[in-house]
N, C-alpha and C positions, 0 to 999 in steps of 0.2 A: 797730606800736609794739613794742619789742623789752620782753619780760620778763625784770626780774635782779635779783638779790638783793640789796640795798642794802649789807650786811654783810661781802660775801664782798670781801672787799681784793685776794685773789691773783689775782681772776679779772679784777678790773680793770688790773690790772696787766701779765699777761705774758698776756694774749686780748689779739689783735686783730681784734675784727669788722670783717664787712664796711662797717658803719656809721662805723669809725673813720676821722678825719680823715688819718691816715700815711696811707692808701691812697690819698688824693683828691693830698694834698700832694707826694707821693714823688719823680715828677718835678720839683716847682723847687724840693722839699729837695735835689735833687740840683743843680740849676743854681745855687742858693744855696750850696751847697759847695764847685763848682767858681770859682765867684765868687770866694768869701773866702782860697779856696786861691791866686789869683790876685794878689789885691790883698797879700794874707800877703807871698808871694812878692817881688812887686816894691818894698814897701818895708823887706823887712828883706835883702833879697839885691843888687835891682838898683839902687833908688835910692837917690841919695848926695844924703839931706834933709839940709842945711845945718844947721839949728834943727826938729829936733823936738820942742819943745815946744807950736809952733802947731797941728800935728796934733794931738801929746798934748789940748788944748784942748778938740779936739771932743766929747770924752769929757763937760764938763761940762754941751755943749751937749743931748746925749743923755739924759743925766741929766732937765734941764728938759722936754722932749719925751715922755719915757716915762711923767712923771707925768699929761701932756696927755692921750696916746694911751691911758692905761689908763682916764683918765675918760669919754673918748667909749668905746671898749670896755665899761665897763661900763653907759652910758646904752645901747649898742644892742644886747646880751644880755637886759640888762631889759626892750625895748622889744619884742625879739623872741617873749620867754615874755611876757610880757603877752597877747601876742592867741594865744599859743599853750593858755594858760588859759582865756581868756573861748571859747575854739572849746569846750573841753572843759567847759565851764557851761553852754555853751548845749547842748550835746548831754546835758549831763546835766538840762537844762529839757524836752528835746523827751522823754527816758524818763519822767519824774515828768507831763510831761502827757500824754502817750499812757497813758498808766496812768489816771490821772485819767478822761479821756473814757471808757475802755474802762469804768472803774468806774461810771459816771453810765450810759451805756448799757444796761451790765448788769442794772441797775436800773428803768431806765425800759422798756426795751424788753421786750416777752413775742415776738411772731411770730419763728420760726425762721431765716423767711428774711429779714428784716432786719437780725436778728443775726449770719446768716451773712457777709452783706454788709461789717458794720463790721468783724468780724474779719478778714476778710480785706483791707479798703483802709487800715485804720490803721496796721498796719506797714506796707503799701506806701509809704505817705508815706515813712517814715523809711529806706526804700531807696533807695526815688529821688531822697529829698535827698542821700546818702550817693555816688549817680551822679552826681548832677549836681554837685555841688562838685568832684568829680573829673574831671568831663568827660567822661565814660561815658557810652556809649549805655546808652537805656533803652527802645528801642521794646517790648523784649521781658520789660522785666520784669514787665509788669502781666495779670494772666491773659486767658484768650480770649474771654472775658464782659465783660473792662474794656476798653472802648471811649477811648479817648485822641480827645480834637477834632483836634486839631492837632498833628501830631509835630513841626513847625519850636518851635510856643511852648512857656512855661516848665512843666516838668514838674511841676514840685511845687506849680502854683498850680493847675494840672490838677485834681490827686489833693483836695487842697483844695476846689477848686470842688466837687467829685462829693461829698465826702462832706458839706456844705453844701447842695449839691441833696436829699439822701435824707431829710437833718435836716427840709429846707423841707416836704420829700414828705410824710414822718411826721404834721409837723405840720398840713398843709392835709388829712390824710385822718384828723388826729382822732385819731390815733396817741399824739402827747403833747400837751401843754399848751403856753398861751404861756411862761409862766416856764419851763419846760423848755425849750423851744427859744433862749431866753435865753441858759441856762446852760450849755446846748452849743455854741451859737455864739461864747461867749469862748474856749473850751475851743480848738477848731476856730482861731479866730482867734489864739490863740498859737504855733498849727504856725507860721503863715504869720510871722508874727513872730518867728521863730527860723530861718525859711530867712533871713530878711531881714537877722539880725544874721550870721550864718554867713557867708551874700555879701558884706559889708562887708569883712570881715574877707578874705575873699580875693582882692579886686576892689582890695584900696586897699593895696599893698604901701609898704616903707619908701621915699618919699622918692629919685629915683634921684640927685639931685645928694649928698645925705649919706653914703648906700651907695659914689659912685663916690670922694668925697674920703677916707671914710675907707680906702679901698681903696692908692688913692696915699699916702697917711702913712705906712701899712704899710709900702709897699714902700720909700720914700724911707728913711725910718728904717732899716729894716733894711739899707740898701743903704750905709748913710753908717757902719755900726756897725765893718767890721772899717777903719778909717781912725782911727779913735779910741780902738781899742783892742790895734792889735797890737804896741805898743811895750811895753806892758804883759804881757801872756797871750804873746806870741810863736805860734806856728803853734796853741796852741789857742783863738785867738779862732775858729778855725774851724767847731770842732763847738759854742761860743758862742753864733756866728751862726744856724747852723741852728736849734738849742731854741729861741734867740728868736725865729723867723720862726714855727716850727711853734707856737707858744704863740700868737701872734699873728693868725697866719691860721685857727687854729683854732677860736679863738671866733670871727671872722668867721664862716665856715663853719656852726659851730654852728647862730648866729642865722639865717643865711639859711634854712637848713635850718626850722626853727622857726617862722619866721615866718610861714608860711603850712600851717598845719597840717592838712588837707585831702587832702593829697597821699599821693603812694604811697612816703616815704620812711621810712626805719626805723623813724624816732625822730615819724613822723606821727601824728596821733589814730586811735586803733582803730575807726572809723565803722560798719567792716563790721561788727565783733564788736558794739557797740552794736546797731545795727541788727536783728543776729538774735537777742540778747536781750530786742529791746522786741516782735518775733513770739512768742516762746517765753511772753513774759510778757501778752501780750493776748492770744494763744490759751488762757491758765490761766485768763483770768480770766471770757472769754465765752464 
């Protein structure tokens, strides 16, 4: 996730990171110019339009369409940061209850090496949910004492089961109480219910028929734009054209980008830094 200063105007302005959309778009910003440089051309040089006013027309048609295309643009921006938030709620559920557990442990438990135990598998979880959303192997992230059943199945239900087993342990050898083992088991039971919403959110992407329609509006729009405009603007409906394409295919972008937050792209949720701050913070605290 890239860090920047909200305030700083200039730097959003003449930076271009590598995150920004010109870099992705540049190529058919440039086919897009050569387009309009084309179409410019053959109706103010080569073609001899009888009535250009029926062209001029199209202009009013674009009108009606742009108010269309900005409302789905703005439904699939929103729809995009929507699950790009709830990833970042849920991650910030898995630090408040990893904390939690650690603090309930801390308490309950006295033996050293049971405490050594928790501290060291509670942030594992939150590592190997952080792999596994990403696709990451993880045979090797769990130390040489942590015994993994199964390397084909799901990791984080692993890490889960084990520290569920210890709790069980504790408990049948008298360790803690029943109510305590109650109240670790919800504790416990929320990881698992936060890898579950997490998976949701990046198992179940936008809809591919809506992503592929609004994909074509773009391009049709954009494509129909220097035909209805160049009687008007003359040769600069051209760099017109392009701002409009690039504004347009750029929130696309954006949201795709967004929409699955998990990922190793710029503007993705910081997992890893999570991650090693919920270590840093269960090791303070047991």
């Amino acid at each position: 996730m890239i860090s920047y200063n909200p305030k700083d105007w200039l730097t959003f302005i003449f930076r271009f990171h590598k995150a920004d959309t010109f870099r992705q778009l540049f190529p058919l910003i440039i086919l897009i110019g050569i387009y309009s440089t084309a179409v410019a051309y053959l109706e103010l040089e080569y073609w001899d339009l009888p009535d250009e006013s029926h062209v001029k027309n199209i202009s009013m048609m674009h009108g009606m369409l742009g108010f269309v295309i900005s409302l789905l643009l703005v439904f699939r921006t929103n729809t995009a940061y929507d699950r790009w938030w709830e990833g970042r709620k849920m991650w910030g559920a898995l630090v408040n209850n990893s904390r939690n557990l650690a603090i309930k442990l801390n308490a309950i438990i006295e033996d050293e090496k049971d405490r050594a135990f928790f501290r060291k598998i509670i942030p594992v979880y939150a590592s190997i949910l952080n792999k596994h959303l990403k696709d990451e192997e993880t045979a090797k992230q769990l130390a040489e004492d942590i015994i993994l059943y199964d390397h084909h199945s799901h990791r984080p239900n692993q890490v889960a089961k084990m520290l569920f087993l210890k709790v069980n342990e504790l408990y049948k050898s008298q360790k803690i109480t029943g109510d305590q083992l109650i109240i670790l088991n919800s504790e416990i039971q929320s990881l698992t219910d936060i890898c579950g919403a997490c998976e949701r959110i990046k198992n179940t992407p936008i809809p591919y028929s809506y992503s592929a329609f609004l994909k074509k509006f773009i391009f049709f729009y954009v494509m129909t734009l220097p035909f209805g405009y160049v009687f008007n603007l003359g040769y600069f409906v051209i760099p017109v054209v392009i701002f409009i394409f690039y504004v347009l295919a750029s929130l696309e972008l954006i949201a795709e980008e967004i929409e699955e937050p998990f990922g190793h792209d710029d503007n993705d949720l910081p997992t890893s830094k999570i991650a090693e701050n919920i270590k840093k913070h269960i090791e303070e605290i047991i």
